[in-house]
C-alpha positions as CSV (number, residue, x, y, z in Angstrom):
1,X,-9.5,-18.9,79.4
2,X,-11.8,-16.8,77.3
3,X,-13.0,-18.0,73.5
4,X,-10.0,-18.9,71.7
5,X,-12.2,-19.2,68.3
6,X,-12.9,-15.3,66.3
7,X,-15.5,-14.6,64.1
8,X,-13.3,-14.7,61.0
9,X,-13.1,-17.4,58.6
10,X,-10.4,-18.8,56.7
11,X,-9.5,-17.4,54.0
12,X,-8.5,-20.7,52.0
13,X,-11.0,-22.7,52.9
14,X,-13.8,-21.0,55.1
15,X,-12.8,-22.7,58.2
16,X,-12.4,-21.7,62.0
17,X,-9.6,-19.9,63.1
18,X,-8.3,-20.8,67.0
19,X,-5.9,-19.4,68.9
20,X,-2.5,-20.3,68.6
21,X,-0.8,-18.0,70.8
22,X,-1.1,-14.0,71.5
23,X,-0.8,-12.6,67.6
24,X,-1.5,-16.2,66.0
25,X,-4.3,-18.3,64.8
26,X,-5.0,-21.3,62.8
27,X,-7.4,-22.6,61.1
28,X,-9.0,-25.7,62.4
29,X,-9.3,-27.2,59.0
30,X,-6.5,-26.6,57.1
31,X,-3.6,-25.3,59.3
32,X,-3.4,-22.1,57.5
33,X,-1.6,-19.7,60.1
34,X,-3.0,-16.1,60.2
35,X,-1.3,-13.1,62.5
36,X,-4.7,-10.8,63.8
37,X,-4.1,-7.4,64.2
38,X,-5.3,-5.6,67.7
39,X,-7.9,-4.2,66.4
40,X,-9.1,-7.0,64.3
41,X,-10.0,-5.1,61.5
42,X,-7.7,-7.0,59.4
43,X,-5.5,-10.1,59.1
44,X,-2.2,-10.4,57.1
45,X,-0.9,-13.9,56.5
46,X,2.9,-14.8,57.7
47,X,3.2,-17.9,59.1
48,X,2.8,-20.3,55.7
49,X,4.1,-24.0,56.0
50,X,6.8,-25.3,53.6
51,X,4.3,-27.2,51.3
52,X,1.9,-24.2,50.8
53,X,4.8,-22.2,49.6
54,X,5.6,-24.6,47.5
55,X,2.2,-24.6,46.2
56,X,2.1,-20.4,45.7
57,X,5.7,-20.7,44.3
58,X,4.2,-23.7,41.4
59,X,1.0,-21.7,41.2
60,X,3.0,-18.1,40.3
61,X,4.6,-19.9,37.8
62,X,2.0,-21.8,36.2
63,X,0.4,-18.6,36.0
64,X,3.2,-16.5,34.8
65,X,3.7,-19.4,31.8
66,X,-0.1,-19.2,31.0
67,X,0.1,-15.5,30.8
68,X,3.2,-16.1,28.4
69,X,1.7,-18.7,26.2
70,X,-1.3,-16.7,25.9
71,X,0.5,-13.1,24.8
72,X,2.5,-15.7,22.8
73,X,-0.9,-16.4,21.0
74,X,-2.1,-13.1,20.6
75,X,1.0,-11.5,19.0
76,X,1.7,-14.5,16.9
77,X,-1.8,-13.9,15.7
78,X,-1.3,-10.4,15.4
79,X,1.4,-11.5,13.4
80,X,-0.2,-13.9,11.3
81,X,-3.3,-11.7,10.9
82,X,-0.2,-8.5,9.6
83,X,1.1,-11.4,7.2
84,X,-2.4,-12.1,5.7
85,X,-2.9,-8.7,4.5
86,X,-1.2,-10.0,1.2
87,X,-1.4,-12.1,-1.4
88,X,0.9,-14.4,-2.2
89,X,2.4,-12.6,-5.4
90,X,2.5,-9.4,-3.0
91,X,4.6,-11.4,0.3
92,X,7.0,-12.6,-2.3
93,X,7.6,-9.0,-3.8
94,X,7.4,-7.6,-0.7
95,X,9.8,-9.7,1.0
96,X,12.4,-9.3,-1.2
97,X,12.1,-5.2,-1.3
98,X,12.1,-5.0,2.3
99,X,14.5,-8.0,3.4
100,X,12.5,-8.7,6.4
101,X,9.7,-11.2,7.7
102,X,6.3,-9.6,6.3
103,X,4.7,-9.0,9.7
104,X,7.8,-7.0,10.6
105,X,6.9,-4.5,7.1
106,X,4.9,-1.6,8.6
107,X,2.4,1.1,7.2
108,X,5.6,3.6,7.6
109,X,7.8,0.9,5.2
110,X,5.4,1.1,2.9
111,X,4.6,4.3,2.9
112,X,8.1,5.4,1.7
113,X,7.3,4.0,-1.9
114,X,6.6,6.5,-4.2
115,X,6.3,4.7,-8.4
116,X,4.6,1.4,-8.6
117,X,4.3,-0.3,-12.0
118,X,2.7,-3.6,-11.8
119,X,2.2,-5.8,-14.8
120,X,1.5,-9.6,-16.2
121,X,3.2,-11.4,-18.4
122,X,3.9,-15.2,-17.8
123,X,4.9,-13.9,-14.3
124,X,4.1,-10.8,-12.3
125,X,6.8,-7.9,-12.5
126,X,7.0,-5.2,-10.0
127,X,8.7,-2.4,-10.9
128,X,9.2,0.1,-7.7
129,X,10.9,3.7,-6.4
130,X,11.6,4.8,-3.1
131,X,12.5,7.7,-5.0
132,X,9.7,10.9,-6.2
133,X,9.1,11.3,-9.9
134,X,9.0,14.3,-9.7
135,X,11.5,15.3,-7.6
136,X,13.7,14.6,-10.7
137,X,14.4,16.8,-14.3
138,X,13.7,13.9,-16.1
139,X,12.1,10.4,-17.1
140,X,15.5,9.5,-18.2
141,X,16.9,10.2,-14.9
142,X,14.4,9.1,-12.7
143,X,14.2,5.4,-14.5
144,X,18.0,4.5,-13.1
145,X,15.9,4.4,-9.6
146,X,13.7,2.0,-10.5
147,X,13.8,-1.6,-9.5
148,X,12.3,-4.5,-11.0
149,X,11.1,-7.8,-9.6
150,X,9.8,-10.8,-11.3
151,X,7.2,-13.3,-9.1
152,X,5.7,-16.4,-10.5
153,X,2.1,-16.9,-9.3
154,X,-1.5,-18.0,-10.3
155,X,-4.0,-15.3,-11.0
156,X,-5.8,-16.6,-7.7
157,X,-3.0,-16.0,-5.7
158,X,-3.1,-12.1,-6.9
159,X,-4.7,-9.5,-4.8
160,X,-4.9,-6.2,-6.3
161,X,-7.1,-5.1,-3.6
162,X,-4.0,-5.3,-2.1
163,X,-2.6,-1.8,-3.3
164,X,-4.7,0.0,-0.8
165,X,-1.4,-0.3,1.5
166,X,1.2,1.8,-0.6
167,X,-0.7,5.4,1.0
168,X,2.5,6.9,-0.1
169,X,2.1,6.6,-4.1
170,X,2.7,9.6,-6.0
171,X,2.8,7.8,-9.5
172,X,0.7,4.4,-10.4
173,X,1.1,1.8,-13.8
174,X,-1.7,-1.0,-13.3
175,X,-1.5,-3.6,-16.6
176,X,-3.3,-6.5,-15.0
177,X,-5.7,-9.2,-15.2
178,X,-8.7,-8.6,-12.4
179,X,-8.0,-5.1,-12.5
180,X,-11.4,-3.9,-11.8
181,X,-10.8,-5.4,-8.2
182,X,-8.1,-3.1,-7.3
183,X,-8.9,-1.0,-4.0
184,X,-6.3,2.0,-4.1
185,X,-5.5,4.2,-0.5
186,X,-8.2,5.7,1.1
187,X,-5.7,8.6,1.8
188,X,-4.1,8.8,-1.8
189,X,-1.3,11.4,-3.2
190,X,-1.5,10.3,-6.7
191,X,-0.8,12.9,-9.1
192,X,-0.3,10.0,-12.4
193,X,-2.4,7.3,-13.4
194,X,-2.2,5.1,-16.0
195,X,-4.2,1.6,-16.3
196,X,-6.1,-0.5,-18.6
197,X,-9.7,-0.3,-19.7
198,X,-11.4,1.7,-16.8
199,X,-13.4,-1.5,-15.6
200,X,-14.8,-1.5,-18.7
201,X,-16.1,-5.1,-18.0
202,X,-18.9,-3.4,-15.6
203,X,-19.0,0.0,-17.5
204,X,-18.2,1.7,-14.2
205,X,-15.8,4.2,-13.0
206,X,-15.7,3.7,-9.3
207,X,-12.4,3.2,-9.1
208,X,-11.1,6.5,-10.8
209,X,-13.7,8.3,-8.0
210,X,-10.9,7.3,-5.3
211,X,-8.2,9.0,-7.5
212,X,-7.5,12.4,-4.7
213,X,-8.7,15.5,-7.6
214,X,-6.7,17.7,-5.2
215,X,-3.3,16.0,-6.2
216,X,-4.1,14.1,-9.8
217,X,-2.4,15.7,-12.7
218,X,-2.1,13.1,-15.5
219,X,-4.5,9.8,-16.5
220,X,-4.5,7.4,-18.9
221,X,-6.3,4.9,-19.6
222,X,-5.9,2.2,-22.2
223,X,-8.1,-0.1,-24.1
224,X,-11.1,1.7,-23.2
225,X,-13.1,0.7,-25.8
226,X,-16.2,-0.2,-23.1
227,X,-15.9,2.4,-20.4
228,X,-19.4,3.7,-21.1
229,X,-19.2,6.1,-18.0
230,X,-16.6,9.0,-18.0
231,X,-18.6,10.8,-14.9
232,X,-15.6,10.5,-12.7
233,X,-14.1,13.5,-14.9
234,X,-16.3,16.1,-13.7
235,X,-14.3,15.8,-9.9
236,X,-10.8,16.3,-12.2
237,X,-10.8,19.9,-12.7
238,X,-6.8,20.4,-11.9
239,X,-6.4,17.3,-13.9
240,X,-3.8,18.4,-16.7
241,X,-3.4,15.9,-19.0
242,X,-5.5,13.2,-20.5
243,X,-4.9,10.0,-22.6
244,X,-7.4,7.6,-24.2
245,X,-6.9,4.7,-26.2
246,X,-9.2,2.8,-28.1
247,X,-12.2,4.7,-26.5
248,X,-15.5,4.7,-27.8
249,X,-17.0,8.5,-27.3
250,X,-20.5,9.1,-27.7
251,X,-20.2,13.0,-27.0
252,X,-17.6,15.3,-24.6
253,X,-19.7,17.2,-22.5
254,X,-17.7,15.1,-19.1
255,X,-14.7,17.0,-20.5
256,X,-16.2,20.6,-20.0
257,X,-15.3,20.6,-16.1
258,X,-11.7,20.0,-16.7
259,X,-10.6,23.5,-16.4
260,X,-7.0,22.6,-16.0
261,X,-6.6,20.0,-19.2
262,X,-3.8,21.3,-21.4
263,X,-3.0,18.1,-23.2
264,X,-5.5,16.0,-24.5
265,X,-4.5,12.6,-26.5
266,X,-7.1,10.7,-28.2
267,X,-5.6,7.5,-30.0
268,X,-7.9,5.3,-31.9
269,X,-11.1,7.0,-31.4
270,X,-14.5,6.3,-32.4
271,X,-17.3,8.5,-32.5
272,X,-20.7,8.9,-34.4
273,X,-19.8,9.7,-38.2
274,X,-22.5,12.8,-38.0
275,X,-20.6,13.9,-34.8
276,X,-17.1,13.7,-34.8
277,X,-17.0,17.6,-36.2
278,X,-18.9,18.7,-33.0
279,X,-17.1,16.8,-30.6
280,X,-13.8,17.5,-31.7
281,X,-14.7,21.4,-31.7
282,X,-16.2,20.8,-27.9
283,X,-13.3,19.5,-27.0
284,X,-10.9,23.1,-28.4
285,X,-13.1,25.2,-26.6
286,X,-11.8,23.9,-23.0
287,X,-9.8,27.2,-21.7
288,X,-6.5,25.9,-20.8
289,X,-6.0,23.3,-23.4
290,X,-2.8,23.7,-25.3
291,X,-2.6,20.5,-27.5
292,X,-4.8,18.3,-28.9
293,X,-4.0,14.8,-30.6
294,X,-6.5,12.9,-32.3
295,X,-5.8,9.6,-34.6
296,X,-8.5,6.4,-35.5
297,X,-10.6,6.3,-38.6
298,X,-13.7,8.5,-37.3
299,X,-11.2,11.5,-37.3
300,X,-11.4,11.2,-40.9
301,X,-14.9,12.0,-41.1
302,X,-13.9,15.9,-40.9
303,X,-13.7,17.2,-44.5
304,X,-10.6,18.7,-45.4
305,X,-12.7,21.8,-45.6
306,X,-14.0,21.6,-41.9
307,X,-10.2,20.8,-40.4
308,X,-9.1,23.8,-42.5
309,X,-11.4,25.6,-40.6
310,X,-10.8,24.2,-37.0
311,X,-6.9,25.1,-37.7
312,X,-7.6,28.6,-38.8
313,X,-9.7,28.9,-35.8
314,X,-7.2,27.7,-33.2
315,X,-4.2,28.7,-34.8
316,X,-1.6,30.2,-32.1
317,X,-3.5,28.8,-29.5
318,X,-3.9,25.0,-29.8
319,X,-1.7,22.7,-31.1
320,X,-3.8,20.4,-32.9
321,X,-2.6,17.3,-34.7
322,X,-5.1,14.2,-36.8
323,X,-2.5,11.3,-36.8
């Protein structure tokens, strides 16, 4: 009769395969049931028993529920991963803005909001505009967009880190605790600015360095009585107006770069008695300024005769007021 066995092995298990009939063989161990081509350079399975497709059927699905249990997993975790971007004062706010779950709020969502004002009180208030600033004639006009919401949370559950998401700011109020830990968009359009103290805890001005100096056009800064370091200025040449409060200068000469500055407001400053006459005359020799307010008790350390003189000198060109 010839040699019913071949030199193939099962594929299952690694036993013999015998002849069944002309196209068929079996395996001596199992029963699995192969079909051997004429030139036996391959086999193709088709003769499978009721129990072993039973057994493909259960494995397919076992595998097809893994494989859904485990992208289950992963986008849940994308999910919950999107959700933990935020704070818990920041879900809250953002959840009611948007009206959807927070991994659902994309980078496109939140780049449509254009004012953010963001202040504490005994709870945290939000005030927000999908709308531009300054797109509009007027503050007066542009305040009946804005939207305010109120969101009661511990400092600890307050991230303003959490502001490097809103790429799409043009105009920025920060009035805070923790402020110095606020991280704005790498990618910023800001063109206003105005926050307290200027991390004056650290006496650093890292955070005004990530304001973008080719769209900035107005800062101010409050309560910056300890901001020792006003380096940051130098990169605001276009910057056009400029407000300090409660600032302690020791001389101007970070102003000279700001070739653009037509308004300058200084309120409560203090300055060296012997140099508040120099400073003050730095300051009116920057080309493009326009106005100049000054107020605080070291303004009054110019004689009558030497503010006299600083009028007659600028008079037509600046507008220079001692409040």
């Amino acid at each position: 009769m010839g040699n019913t066995n071949i030199k193939e092995k099962c594929s299952s298990c690694g036993g013999n395969l015998r002849l069944k009939n002309k196209l068929t063989y079996y395996c001596e161990n199992c029963g699995q049931e192969y079909y051997i081509s004429t030139d036996r350079t391959h086999r193709v399975s088709i003769h499978l028993t009721v129990s072993r497709i039973i057994v493909m059927i259960a494995a397919a699905v076992i595998a097809v529920v893994l494989a859904a249990v485990a992208a289950y997993e992963f986008y849940t975790g994308r999910l919950a991963e999107k959700a933990s971007r935020f704070s818990v004062a920041f879900r809250d706010f953002l959840l009611e803005v948007y009206d959807k779950p927070l991994p659902q709020i994309s980078a496109e969502d939140l780049e449509k909001m254009r004012y953010l004002k963001i202040e504490k009180d005994k709870t945290y208030q939000f005030t927000y505009s999908f709308e531009d600033y300054y797109e509009y004639d007027d503050w007066e006009s542009y305040e009946k967009t804005l939207k305010t919401i109120e969101v009661t949370a511990i400092r600890e559950d307050y991230s303003p880190a959490n502001l490097e998401y809103f790429t799409g700011l043009t105009r920025v109020e920060l009035y805070t605790e923790a402020w110095e830990n606020y991280v704005l968009p790498e990618e910023n359009q800001l063109r206003y600015i105005s926050c307290n103290d200027g991390l004056s805890r650290y006496g650093k001005s890292k955070f005004f360095s990530s304001l973008n100096p080719d769209t900035i056009e107005e800062i101010v800064i409050n309560n910056a009585q300890d901001l020792s370091d006003y380096s940051f200025l130098k990169d605001f040449t276009d910057v056009k107006i400029f407000t300090l409060k409660d600032a302690v200068l020791k001389n101007t000469n970070d102003f000279k770069n700001m070739k653009a500055l037509e308004e300058l407001t200084l309120k409560d400053l203090v300055m060296d008695e012997k140099k508040v006459y120099e400073n003050i005359e730095g300051l009116l020799s920057l080309p493009s300024l326009k106005k100049l307010t000054i107020s605080g008790s070291s303004v009054w350390y110019i004689t009558e005769e030497q503010w006299a003189q600083l009028q007659e000198t600028y008079e037509g060109k600046i507008e220079i007021r001692r409040e």
